[in-house]
C-alpha positions, 0 to 999 in steps of 0.5 A: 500500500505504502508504494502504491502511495508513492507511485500515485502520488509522485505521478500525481505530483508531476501532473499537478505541476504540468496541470498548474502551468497549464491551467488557471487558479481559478480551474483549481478552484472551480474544480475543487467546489465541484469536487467538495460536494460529490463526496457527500453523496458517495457517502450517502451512496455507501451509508457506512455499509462498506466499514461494517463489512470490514470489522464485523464478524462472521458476516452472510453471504446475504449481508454482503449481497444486501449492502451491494443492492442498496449502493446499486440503488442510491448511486443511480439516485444520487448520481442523477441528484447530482446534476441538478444540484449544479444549478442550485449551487452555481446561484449561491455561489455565484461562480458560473460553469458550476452546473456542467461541471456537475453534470460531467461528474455525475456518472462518478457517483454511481461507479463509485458505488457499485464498487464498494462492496467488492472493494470492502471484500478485498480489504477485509481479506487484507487484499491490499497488494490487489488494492494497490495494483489497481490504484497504480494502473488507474492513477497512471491512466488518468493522469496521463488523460489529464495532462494530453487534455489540458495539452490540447486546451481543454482546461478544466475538463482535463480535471474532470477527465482525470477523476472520471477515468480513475474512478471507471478503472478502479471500479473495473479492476476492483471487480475483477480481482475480488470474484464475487457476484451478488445474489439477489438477496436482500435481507431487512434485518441485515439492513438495519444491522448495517445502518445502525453501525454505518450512521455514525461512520457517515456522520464522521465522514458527512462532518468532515466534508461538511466542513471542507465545504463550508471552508472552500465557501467561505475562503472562495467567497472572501477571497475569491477563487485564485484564494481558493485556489492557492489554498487548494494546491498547498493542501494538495502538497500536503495530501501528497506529503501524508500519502507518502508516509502514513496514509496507507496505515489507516485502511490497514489498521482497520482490520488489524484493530478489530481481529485485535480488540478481544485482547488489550494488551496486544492492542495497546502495544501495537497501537504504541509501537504504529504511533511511534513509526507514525510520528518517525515517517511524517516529521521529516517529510512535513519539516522539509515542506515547512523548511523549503516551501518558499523555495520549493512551490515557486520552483515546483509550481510556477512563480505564479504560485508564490501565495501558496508558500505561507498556508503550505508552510502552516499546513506543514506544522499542523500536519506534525500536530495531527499525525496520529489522528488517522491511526485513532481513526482506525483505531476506534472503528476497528473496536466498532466505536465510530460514535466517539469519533463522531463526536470528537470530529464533530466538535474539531471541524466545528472549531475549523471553521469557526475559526476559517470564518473569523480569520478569512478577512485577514488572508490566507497565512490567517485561515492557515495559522487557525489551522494550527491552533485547532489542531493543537487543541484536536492533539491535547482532545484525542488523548483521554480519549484513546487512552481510555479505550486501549488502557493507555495513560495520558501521560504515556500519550503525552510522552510520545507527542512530546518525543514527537516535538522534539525530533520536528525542533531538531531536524526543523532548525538543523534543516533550516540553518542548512536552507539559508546557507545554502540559498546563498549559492542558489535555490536547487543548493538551498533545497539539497542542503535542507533535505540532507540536513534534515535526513541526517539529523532525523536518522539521529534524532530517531534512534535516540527518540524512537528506537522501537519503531526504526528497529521495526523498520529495519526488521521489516526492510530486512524480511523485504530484501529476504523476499529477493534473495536466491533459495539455497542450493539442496545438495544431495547426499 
């Protein structure tokens, strides 16, 4: 999963810059509004059902058909809902060229739905090497698409294309691998099974988008669409920072924690030892972002995007402060408790934006910087609350984070001394003495800090490489 996330997302990271040289701010920013709703419907298209697949136990042959047909059925509705709900939108918002971009969009609901059955059948089997096969060919495929379009100029629907051609081939792929056809079945009681479960997933999730709908409205209205669209492309570098580190954990950690909850101890330890190698992968790459951006989006990018530095910047170190929020995540849904995870997102995305809307008017480095502070306070929330689920004290929680700090002051300040020194004798300099500052320094901080989780990484490096070694010869006699 995890090379998956490095192929997809550095040639999701090449398209992007090809894409940013090729297309206006204000694409991003129309296509990102577009973009921002169509998740809600997925989520109502999926209803929570594909998450209780995955933990529960010993589930029916009828429960898996009973969850396929009711996605069947939303992703058509909501799919054709879609189109319609462009002209509504295109007035509130007051942006044109809304309603056929959610048109063109529309089909991606329904394909996304019939897949998701299938696609929870592979995760629950921990079929992940298939999962990641099928995401490397649809990802090249549609960035390829993306970028001979936006060649030819045909803008903004480069970005569409390249979401609807990734969805149909994951879809296709995902059908193919996991071998499995529905019967037609359709059992009420497990409807109600699943719902029950699934309602506080989709209210997670419902939150989530909500509130990156509601930032995006209120960014996109305040500063217009170049605002959003700026904010757009240094969150963007962000996602690709997580996915390159520790994005693939979290579908993992799923299934793990829920074959694992019947026993504490277990569970504790592998929750602190994932924490650990958590905060060891993302601090190095989200210093080097925070170190390097003023040099690093320019050169990337396009001078163009030189206002994007500051919130990629800001983004960088609330995504320090954040970095165990995915595992938690995992974690509570693993032990079949997605209502404490509702509430707790409830009240962090509440606080977002509130704060987006009190510091909008002031610029983008204000909305980015009251990201920060949300996530310190998201950061000090989640320890009681994990903590009583896995019997974890808050101080061994707060030891950890605090670790965690530690290693993100050294390689930050190390890396940054570097980066000054070397823009004295030029930009590609100035990036290469930074990001060999901050490795070094990092290797070191890490096995002084976190020795369990770079023993693990060793470890399993080692297993990795033993994979390729030659068998040994059997001689006779």
């Amino acid at each position: 999963m995890t090379a998956q996330k490095w192929f997809n997302r550095i040639g999701g990271l090449v398209t992007v810059v090809i894409l940013a040289r090729l297309l206006e701010p204000a694409d991003f920013g129309l296509v990102a509004i577009a973009l921002s709703i169509i998740p809600f419907l997925y989520l109502l298209a999926d209803l929570g059902f594909s998450a209780y697949l995955i933990q529960t136990d010993d589930p029916s042959p009828e429960l898996f058909s009973t969850a396929f047909w009711y996605a069947l059925s939303a992703g058509l509705i909501l799919a054709l809902a879609l189109g319609f709900l462009g002209y509504p939108l295109q007035l509130l918002l007051g942006v044109e060229h809304v309603v056929p971009i959610m048109w063109a969009l529309s089909p991606a609901v329904f394909i996304v739905a019939i897949g998701s059955v299938p696609n929870a059948i592979l995760r629950r089997n921990m079929r992940f090497d298939a999962i990641a096969q099928q995401a490397m060919i649809a990802g090249t495929v549609s960035q390829i698409a993306a970028i001979i379009l936006a060649l030819n100029g045909f803008g903004v629907w480069a970005l569409i294309a390249q979401t609807l051609v990734s969805q149909v081939i994951t879809t296709l792929l995902i059908w193919r691998a996991a071998k499995w056809l529905p019967s037609l079945a359709f059992g009420f009681t497990e409807f109600r099974r699943m719902a029950i479960y699934g309602v506080n997933v989709v209210a997670v999730e419902f939150v989530a988008l909500g509130r990156g709908w509601a930032e995006n409205t209120i960014v996109a209205s305040t500063l217009g669409l170049n605002g959003l669209g700026y904010l757009n492309v240094a969150q963007r570098l962000i996602v690709v920072a997580q996915d390159l580190t520790v994005t693939a954990i979290t579908p993992v950690s799923v299934v793990v924690f829920s074959q694992l909850r019947v026993d504490a101890r277990k569970i504790s330890a592998a929750y602190e030892l994932a924490q650990s190698a958590v905060y060891a992968l993302v601090i190095p790459v989200m210093v080097f972002i925070a170190v390097c951006a003023p040099t690093l989006i320019p050169m990337v990018f396009g001078e163009q995007w030189g206002a994007s530095v500051i919130p990629a910047q800001a983004l960088a170190i609330a995504g320090i402060l954040t970095t165990g929020a995915s595992l938690d995540h995992g974690l509570l849904y693993g032990l079949g408790k997605p209502a404490i995870w509702f509430f707790y997102a409830l009240a962090v995305d509440a606080a977002t934006v509130a704060m987006t809307f009190m510091l909008a008017p002031h610029g983008l480095g204000a909305v980015t910087f009251g990201f920060v502070c949300v996530a310190l306070f998201a950061t000090l929330a989640r320890w009681p609350l994990i903590g009583r689920q896995i019997q974890l004290k808050v101080c061994d929680l707060a030891e950890q984070f605090g670790r965690a700090l530690i290693l993100a002051l050294v390689t930050g300040t190390i890396g940054a001394l570097a980066y000054v020194l070397g823009n004295e004798q030029g930009r590609i300099v100035a990036i290469l003495a930074a990001g060999l500052s901050i490795s070094v320094s990092w290797l070191g901080a890490v096995y002084l800090l976190f020795p369990s989780a770079l023993a693990e990484g060793k470890r399993l490096a080692l297993q990795f490489l033993g994979k390729f070694r030659p068998a040994p010869a059997v001689v006779d006699g």
